[in-house]
C-alpha positions as CSV (number, residue, x, y, z in Angstrom):
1,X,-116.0,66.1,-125.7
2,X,-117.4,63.8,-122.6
3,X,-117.4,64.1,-119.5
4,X,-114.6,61.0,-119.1
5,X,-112.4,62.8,-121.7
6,X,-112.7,66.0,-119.7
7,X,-111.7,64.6,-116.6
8,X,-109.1,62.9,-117.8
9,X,-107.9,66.5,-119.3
10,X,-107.8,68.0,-116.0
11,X,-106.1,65.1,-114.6
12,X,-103.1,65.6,-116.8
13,X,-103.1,69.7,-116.3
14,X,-103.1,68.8,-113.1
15,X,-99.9,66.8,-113.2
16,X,-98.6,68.9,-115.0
17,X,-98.5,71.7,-113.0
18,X,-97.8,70.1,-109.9
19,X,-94.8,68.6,-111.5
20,X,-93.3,70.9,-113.6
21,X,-91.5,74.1,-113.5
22,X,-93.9,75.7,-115.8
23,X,-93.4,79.6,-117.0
24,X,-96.1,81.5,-115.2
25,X,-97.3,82.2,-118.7
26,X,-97.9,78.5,-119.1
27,X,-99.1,77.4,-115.7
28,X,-101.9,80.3,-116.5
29,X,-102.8,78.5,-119.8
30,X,-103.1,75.2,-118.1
31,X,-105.2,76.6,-115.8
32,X,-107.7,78.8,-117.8
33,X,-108.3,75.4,-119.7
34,X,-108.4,73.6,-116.4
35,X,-111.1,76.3,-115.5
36,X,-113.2,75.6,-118.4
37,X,-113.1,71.8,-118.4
38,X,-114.4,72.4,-114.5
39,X,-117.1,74.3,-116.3
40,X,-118.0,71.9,-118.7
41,X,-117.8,69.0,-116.3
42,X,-120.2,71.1,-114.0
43,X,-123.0,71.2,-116.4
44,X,-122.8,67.7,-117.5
45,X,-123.0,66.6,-114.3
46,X,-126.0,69.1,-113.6
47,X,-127.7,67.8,-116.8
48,X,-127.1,64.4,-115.5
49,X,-128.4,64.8,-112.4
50,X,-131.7,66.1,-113.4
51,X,-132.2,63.3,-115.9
52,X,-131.6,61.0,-113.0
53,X,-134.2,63.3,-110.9
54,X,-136.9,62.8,-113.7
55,X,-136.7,59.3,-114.0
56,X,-136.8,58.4,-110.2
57,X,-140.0,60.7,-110.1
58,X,-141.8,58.7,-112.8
59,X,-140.6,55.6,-111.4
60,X,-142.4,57.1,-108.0
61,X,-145.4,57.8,-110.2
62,X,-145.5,54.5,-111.7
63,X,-145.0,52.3,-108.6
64,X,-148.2,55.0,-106.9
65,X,-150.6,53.7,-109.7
66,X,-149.7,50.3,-108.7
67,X,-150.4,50.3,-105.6
């Protein structure tokens, strides 16, 4: 799964349980999986987000040496 694909997972379980008259049952399911996409989405952002961290410090390193 990707990021885009999960976000666009708990844009639908949101819908869905903003506009329907759900069993509590349901709503729950919608939102334990809504729970774990959040999860998912977390960490990918969190892995992202450190990749971007490590290339701007060797970009910093690199423009150093030139100067």
């Amino acid at each position: 799964m990707t990021f885009e694909e999960a976000i666009k997972e708990m844009e639908e379980i949101i819908q869905k349980l903003e506009g329907e008259n759900l069993p509590l049952k349901d709503a729950q399911a919608l939102f334990e999986r809504a729970s774990v996409l959040a999860k998912f989405s977390q960490e990918e952002l969190s892995k992202t987000s450190g990749k971007l961290y490590q290339i701007k410090k060797e970009l910093d390193s690199v423009t150093e040496e030139e100067i």
